[in-house]
C-alpha positions as CSV (number, residue, x, y, z in Angstrom):
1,X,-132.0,40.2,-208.2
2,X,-134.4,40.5,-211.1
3,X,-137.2,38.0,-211.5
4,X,-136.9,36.2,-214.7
5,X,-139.5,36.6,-217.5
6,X,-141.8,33.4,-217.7
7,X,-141.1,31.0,-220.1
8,X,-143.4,28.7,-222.0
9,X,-141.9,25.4,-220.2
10,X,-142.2,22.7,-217.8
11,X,-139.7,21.2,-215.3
12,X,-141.0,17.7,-215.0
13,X,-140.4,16.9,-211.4
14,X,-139.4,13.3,-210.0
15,X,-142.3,11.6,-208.1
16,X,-140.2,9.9,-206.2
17,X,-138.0,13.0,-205.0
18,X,-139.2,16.0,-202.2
19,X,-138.9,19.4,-201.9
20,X,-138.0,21.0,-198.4
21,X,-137.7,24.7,-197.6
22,X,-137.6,27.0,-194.7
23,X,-137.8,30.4,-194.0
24,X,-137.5,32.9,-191.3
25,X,-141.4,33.8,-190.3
26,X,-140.9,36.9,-192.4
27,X,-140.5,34.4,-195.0
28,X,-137.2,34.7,-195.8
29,X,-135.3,31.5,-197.4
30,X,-133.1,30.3,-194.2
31,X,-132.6,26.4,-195.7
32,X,-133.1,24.8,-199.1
33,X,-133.0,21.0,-199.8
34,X,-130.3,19.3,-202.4
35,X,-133.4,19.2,-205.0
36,X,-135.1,22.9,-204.4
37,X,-132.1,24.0,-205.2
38,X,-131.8,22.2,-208.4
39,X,-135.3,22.4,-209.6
40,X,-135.7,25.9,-208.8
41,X,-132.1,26.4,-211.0
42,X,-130.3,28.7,-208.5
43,X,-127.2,28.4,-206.1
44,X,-127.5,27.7,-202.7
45,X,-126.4,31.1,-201.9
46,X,-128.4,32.6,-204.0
47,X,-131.5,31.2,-202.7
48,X,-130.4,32.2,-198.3
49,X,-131.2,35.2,-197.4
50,X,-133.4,35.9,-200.3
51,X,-137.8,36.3,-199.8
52,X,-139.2,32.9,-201.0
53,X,-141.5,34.8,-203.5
54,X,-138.3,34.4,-205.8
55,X,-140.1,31.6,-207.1
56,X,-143.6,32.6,-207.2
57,X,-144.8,32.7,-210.3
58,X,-146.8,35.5,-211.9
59,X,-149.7,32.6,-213.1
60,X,-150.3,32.0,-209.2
61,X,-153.3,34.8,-207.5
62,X,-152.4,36.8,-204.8
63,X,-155.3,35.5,-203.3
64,X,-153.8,32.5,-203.2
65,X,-150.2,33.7,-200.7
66,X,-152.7,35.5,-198.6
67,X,-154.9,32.8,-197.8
68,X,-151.9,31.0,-197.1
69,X,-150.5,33.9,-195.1
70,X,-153.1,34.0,-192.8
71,X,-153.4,30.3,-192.1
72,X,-149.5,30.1,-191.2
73,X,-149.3,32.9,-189.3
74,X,-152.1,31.8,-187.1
75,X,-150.1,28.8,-186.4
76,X,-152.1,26.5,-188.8
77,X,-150.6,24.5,-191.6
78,X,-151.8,24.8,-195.3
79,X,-151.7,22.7,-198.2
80,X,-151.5,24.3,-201.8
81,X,-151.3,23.2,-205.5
82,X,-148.6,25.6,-206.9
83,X,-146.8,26.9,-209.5
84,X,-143.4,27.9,-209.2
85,X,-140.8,30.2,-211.2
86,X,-137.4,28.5,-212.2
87,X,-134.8,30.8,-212.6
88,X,-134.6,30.5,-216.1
89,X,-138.1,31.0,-216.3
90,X,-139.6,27.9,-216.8
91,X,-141.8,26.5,-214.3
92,X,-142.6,23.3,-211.8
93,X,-146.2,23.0,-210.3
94,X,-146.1,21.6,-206.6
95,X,-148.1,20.2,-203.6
96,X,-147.0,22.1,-201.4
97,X,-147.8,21.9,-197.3
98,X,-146.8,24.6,-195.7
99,X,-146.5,24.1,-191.7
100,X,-145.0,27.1,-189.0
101,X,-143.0,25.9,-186.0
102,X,-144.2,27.4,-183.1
103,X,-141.9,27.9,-179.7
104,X,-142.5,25.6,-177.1
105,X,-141.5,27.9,-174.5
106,X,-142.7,31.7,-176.3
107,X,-145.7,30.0,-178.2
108,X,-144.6,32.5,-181.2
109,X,-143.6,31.5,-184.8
110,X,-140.2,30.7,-185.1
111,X,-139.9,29.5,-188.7
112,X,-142.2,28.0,-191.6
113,X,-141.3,24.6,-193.6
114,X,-142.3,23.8,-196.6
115,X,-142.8,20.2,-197.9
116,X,-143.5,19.7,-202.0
117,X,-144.1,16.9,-204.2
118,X,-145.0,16.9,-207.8
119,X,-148.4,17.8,-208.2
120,X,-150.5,15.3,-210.6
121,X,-151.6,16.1,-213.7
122,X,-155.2,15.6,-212.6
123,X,-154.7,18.4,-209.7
124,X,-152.7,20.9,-212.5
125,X,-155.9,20.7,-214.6
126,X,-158.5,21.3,-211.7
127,X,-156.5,24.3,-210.2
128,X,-154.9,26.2,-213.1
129,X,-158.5,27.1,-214.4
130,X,-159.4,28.7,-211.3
131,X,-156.3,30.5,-210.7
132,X,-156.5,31.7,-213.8
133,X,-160.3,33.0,-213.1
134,X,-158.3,34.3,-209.7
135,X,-155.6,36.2,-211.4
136,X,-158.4,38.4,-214.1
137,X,-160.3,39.2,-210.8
138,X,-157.5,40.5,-209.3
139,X,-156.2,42.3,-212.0
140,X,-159.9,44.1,-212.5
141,X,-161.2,44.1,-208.5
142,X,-157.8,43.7,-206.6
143,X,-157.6,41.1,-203.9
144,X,-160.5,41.5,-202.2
145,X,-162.8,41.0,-205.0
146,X,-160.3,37.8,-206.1
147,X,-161.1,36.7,-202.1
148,X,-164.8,37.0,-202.3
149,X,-164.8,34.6,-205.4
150,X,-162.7,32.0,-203.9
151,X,-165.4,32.1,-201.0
152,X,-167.8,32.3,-203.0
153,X,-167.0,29.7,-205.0
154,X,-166.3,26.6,-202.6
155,X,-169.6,28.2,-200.7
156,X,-171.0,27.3,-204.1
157,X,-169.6,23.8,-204.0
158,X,-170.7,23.2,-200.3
159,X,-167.2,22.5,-199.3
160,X,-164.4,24.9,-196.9
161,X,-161.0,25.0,-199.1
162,X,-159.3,22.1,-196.7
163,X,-161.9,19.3,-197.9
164,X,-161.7,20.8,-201.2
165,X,-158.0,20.8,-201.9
166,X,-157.6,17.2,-199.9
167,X,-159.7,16.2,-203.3
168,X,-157.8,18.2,-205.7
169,X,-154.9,16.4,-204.6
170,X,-155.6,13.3,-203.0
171,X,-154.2,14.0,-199.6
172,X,-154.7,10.2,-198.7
173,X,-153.3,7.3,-198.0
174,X,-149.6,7.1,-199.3
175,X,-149.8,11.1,-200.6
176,X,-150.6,11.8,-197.2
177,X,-148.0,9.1,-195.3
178,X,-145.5,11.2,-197.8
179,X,-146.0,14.5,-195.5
180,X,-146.1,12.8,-192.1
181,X,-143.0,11.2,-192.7
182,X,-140.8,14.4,-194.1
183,X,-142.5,16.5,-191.6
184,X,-141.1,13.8,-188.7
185,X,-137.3,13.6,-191.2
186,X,-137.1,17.7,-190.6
187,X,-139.0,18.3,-187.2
């Protein structure tokens, strides 16, 4: 399937609805809520079977999937402001909290879940400026030198990236009740 071509527009999510996803841990989609699959613009069976870098957007750093990357696959969850690629080629920016489910019995990676709400507008303006800074690293010193400026930068700020993206986007209070509770609905 060919990715689409970026478009100039924004899917205004509904604050009040969630996005839930899960994938195989090669990440490959295995289950798609009611409202992935209409925000993201595809069919169901479209989406099954297919990598869930369908929607990644070409505006999001690589950086970015491999930090995630190695927090989930060490069994840790990870919480990300992202932008996503409709299939129309419009785009959706999401909180996204990415968590694995580990065997009980095996203790190995069976499948990772992905919870999304609409990201604020506050949180968009933060991160967009620094994954745009991300993505011209990349593009001139690859993924390494993109890696060492992230570091660099929330060394810079005196922070580690959890404490700094629980500010980006509030992950308090209600926003964080919000996770808990879909994580307990698909657990």
């Amino acid at each position: 399937m060919k990715r689409p071509e970026p478009i100039d527009k924004e899917i205004k999510l509904d604050t009040k609805r969630y996005i839930v996803s899960k994938t195989n841990p090669q990440g490959i989609i295995e289950y798609g809520n009611d409202y992935f699959v209409k925000v993201s613009g595809y069919k169901e069976s479209e989406l099954i079977g297919r990598p869930h870098n369908i929607i990644r957007h070409p505006d999001m750093p690589r950086v970015a999937f491999k930090l995630m990357w190695d927090r989930i696959s060490s069994g840790n969850n990870f919480i990300a402001v992202v932008k996503n690629l409709a299939k129309d080629g419009s785009y959706y920016w999401v909180v996204t909290d990415f968590e694995p489910k580990i065997d009980a019995i095996t203790n190995e990676i069976i499948s990772y879940t992905a919870f999304r709400k609409a990201a604020s507008q506050e949180a968009i303006n933060t991160i967009a400026p620094i994954y745009k800074k991300l993505i011209e690293i990349e593009k001139d010193g690859g993924l390494e030198a993109s890696e060492k400026y992230f570091r660099g930068f929330l060394e810079d700020k005196k922070t580690t990236y959890n404490d700094f993206i629980d500010k980006v986007v509030g992950n308090k209070g209600l926003f964080k009740l919000f996770f808990k509770a879909m994580k307990k609905m698909f657990s």
